[in-house]
C-alpha positions in Angstrom: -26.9 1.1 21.5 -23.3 -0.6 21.7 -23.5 -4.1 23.6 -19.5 -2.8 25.2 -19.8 -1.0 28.0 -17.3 2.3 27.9 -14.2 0.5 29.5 -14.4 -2.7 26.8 -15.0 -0.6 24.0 -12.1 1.6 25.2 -9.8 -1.5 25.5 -11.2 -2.7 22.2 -10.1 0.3 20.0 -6.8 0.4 21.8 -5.9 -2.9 20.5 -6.2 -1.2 16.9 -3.4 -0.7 15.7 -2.7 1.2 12.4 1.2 -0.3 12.0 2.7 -3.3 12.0 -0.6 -5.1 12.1 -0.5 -8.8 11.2 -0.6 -8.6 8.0 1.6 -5.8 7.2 4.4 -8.5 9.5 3.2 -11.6 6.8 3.8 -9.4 3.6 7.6 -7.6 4.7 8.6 -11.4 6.1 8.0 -12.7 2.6 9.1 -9.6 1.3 12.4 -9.8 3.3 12.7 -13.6 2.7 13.0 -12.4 -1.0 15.7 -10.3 -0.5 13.7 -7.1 -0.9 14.7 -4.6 1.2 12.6 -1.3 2.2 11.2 1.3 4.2 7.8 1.4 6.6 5.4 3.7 7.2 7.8 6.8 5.4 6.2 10.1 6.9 7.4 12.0 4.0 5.4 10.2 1.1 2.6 11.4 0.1 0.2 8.9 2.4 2.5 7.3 4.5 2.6 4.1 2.8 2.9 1.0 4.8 6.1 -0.2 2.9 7.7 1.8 0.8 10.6 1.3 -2.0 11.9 4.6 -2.6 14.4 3.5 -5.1 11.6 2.4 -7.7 9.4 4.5 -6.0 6.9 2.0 -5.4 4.7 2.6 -2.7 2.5 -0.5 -0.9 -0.4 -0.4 1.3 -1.7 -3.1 3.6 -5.9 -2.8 3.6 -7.7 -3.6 6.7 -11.0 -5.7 4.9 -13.4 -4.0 7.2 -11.5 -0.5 7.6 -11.2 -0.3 3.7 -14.5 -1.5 2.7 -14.0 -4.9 1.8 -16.1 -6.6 3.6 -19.9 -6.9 2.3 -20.4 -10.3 3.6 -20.0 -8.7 7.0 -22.8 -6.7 8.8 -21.9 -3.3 11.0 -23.7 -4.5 14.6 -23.9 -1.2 16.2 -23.8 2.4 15.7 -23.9 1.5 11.4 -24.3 4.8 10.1 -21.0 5.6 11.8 -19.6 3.0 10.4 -20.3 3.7 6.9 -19.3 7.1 6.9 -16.0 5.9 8.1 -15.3 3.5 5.8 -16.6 5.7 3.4 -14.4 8.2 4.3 -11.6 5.5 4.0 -12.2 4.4 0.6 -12.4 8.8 -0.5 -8.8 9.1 1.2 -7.8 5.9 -0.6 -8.1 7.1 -3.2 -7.1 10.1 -3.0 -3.7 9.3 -1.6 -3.4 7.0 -5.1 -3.5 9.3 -7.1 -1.2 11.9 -5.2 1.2 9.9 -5.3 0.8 8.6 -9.0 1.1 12.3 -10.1 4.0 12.4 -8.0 5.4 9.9 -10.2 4.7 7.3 -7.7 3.7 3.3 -8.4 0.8 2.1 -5.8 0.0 -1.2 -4.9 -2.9 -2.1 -2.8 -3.4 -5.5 -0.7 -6.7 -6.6 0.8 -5.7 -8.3 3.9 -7.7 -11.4 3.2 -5.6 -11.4 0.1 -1.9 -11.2 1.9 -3.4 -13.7 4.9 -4.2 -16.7 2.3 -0.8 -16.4 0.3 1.9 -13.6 1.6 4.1 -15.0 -0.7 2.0 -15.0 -3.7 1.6 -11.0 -3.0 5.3 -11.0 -2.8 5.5 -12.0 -6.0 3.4 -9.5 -7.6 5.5 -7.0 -5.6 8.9 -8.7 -7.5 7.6 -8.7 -11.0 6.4 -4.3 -10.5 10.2 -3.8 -9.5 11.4 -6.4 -12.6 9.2 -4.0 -14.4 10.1 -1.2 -13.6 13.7 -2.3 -13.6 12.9 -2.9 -17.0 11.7 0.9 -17.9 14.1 2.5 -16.3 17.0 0.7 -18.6 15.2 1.9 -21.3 15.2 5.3 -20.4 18.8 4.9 -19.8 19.7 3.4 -22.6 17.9 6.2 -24.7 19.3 9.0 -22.6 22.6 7.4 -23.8 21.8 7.1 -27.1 20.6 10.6 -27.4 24.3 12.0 -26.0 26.1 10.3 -28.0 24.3 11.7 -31.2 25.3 15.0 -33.0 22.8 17.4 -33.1 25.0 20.3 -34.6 24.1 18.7 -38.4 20.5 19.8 -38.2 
């Protein structure tokens, strides 16, 4: 039995927002305050990632602690098998869109919420060092591609 009548429960699930939630705005101000610059909620990759970098294909997601399943210290009041069949659900589809878009070639990066509330900037770091990184890799290939056309391969 749910404690909300109809109208407040209504209200309540309005207010749920599944963009630009708090801390999705904490994580692409610190983001932005490091001179990163990308992309929300792209439609066309592969999940709809909450911020996206298509330029080192790095794709970020924002959790929700009680939508994602982070939250076993909390109990589900009402309606609980409900509950856990949707957050259930959640974590499947999770996962599922991580590795879609790893096969696609695709880095993923998931934040709890909890996580980006107590340091946003500390997250944006992490965020920094994947793109050093894969900065890094992608010189590499370069520099291999280069060294691979400049070869001969008529002498073998």
């Amino acid at each position: 039995m749910d404690v909300l009548t109809k109208e407040q429960r209504k209200r309540n699930m309005q207010n749920i927002h599944s963009k630009d939630t708090s801390i999705e705005l904490l994580l692409r101000k610190a983001l932005w305050h490091k001179n990163v610059r990308f992309r929300v909620n792209r439609k066309d990759i592969i999940g709809k990632p909450d911020i996206s970098i298509k330029k080192y294909k790095l794709a970020i997601f924002c959790d929700g602690d009680f939508w994602h399943g982070n939250c076993s210290d909390r109990s589900i009041g009402t309606n609980a098998k409900f509950w856990e069949q949707k957050i259930s659900r959640n974590k499947e589809r999770d996962l599922e869109q991580t590795l879609a878009l790893r096969d696609a070639g695709w880095t993923v990066l998931r934040f709890w919420g909890s996580d980006i509330k107590d340091n946003p900037e500390g997250v944006a770091c992490e965020i920094l060092q994947e793109i050093k990184r894969t900065k890094q890799q992608k010189e590499k290939r370069r520099h291999i591609k280069e060294q691979l056309a400049s070869k001969d391969f008529n002498k073998f």
